[in-house]
N, C-alpha and C positions, 0 to 999 in steps of 0.2 A: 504494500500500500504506500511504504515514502517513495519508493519509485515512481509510482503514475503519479501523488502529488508532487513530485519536482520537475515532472513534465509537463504535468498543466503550468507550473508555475513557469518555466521554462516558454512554454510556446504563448501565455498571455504576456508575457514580459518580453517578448518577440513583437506580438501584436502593438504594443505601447510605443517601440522604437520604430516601426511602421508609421503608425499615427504619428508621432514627432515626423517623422519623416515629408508625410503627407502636408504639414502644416509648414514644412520648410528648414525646420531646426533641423542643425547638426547635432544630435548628441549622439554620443558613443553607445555601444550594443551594451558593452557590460553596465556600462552607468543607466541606461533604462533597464536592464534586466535587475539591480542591486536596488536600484529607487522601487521597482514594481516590489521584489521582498520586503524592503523596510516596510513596504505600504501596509503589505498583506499579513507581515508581523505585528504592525501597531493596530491592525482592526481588529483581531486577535483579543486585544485588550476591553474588556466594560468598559470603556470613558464616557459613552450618551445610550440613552433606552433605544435599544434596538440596533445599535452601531453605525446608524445613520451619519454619513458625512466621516466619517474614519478612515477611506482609503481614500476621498480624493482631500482632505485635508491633510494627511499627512504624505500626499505624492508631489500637493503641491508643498508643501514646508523642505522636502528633500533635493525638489529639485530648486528650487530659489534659492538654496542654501550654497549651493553650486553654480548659480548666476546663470540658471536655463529661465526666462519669459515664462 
């Protein structure tokens, strides 16, 4: 089972560096693939009822951290 979840993680943290792509950004494979983990570890976390707003608030704090738009 951590097999097929590090390939879902793996091919949606693909998809992410796609979509940057699609919008123009350069960012690097590993850096959308590293940002898409942090994201999907800090939702992980209880911080709001229901985890509402936990992956794209912390994808966006990972990558602005890193001076990505």
């Amino acid at each position: 089972m951590g097999l097929a979840a590090f390939g879902t993680w793996m091919i949606e943290g693909y998809t992410l560096y796609l979509c940057f792509a699609a919008l123009g950004l350069h960012v690097p494979f590993v850096m959308a693939i590293c940002g898409y983990c942090f994201s999907r570890l800090i939702a992980n976390l209880p911080l709001s009822p229901g985890g509402i707003g936990e992956m794209e608030a912390s994808s966006a704090l990972f990558f602005a951290t890193y001076g990505y738009p």
